[in-house]
C-alpha positions as CSV (number, residue, x, y, z in Angstrom):
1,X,6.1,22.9,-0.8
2,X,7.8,21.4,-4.1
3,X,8.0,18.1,-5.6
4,X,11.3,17.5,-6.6
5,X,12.6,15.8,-8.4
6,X,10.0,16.8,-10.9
7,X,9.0,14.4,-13.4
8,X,10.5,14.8,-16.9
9,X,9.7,11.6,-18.8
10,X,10.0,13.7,-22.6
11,X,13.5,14.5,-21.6
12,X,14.3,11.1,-19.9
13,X,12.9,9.4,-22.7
14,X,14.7,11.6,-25.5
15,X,18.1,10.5,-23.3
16,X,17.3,6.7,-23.8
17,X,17.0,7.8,-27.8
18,X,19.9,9.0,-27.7
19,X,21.5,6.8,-26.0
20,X,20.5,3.7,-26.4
21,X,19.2,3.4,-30.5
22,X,18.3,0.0,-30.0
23,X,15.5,0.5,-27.9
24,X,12.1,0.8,-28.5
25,X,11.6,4.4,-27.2
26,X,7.2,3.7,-27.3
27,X,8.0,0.3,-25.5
28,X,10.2,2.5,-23.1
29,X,7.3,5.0,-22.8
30,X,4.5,2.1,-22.2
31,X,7.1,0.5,-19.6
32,X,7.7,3.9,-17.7
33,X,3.6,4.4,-17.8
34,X,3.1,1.0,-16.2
35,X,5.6,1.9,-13.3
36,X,4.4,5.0,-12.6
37,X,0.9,3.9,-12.6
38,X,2.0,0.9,-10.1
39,X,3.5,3.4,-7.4
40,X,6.9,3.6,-8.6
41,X,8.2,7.0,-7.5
42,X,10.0,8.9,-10.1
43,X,13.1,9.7,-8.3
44,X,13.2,5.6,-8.8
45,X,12.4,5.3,-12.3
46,X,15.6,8.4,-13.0
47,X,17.8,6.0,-11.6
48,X,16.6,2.5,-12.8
49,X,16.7,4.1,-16.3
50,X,19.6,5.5,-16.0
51,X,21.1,1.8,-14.7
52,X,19.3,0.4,-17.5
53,X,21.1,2.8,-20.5
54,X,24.6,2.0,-19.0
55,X,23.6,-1.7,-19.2
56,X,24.4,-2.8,-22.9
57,X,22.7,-6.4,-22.5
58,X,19.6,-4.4,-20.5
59,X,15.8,-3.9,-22.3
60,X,13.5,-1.5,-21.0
61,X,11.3,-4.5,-20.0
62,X,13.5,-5.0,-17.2
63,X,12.4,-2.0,-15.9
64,X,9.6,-3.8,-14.7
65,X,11.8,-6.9,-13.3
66,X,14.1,-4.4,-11.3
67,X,11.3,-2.9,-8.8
68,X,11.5,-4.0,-5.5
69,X,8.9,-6.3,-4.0
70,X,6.9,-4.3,-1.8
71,X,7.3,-6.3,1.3
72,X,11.0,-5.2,1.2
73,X,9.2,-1.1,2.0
74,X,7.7,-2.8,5.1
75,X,10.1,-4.4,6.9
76,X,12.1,-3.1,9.3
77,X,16.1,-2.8,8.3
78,X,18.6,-5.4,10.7
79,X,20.3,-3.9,13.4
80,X,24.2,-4.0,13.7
81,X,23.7,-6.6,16.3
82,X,22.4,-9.1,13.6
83,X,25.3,-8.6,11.3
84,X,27.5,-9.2,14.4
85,X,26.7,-12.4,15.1
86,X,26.2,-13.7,11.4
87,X,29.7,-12.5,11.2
88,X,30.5,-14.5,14.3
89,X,29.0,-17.6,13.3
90,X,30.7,-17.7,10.1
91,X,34.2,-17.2,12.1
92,X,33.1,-20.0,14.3
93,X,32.1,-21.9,11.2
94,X,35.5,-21.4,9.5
95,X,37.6,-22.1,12.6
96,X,36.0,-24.3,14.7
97,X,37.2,-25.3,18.0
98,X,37.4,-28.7,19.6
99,X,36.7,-29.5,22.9
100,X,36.8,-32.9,23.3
């Protein structure tokens, strides 16, 4: 069995040098600890990251800010039928119809 995608937090963190030479790379490095060590998978951290470098206004704080809450992991998606009638109510919002 493999792990993939492996962790590779040198390379990930020479990327955010490279790209981003505003940053703090050791604040980067303490941020991406503090993820990991919360239960943030890595395949999660690759992509926040990456969101974060193509973000010009983005600090790697926000890292922390972008996780999602973990209720969010327990609860169950909405079915199409729920999206159906939100979708209907706002068309009977919009266009209402009087019987009078």
């Amino acid at each position: 069995m493999t792990d993939l995608p492996r962790p590779a937090t040198g390379q990930l963190l020479a990327l955010a040098a490279a790209s981003r030479p505003d940053w703090s790379i050791d604040q980067l490095r303490d941020v991406l600890a503090q993820a990991r060590n919360e239960g943030t998978t890595w395949g999660r951290v690759l992509v926040a990251v990456a969101q974060l470098i193509a973000d010009p206004q983005a600090e790697p704080p926000d890292l922390l800010a972008a996780r999602p809450e973990p209720w969010r992991h327990r609860r169950r998606p909405a079915g199409p039928d729920t999206y159906q009638r939100g979708a209907a109510a706002v068309r009977a919002a919009l266009h209402p119809t009087h019987t009078d």
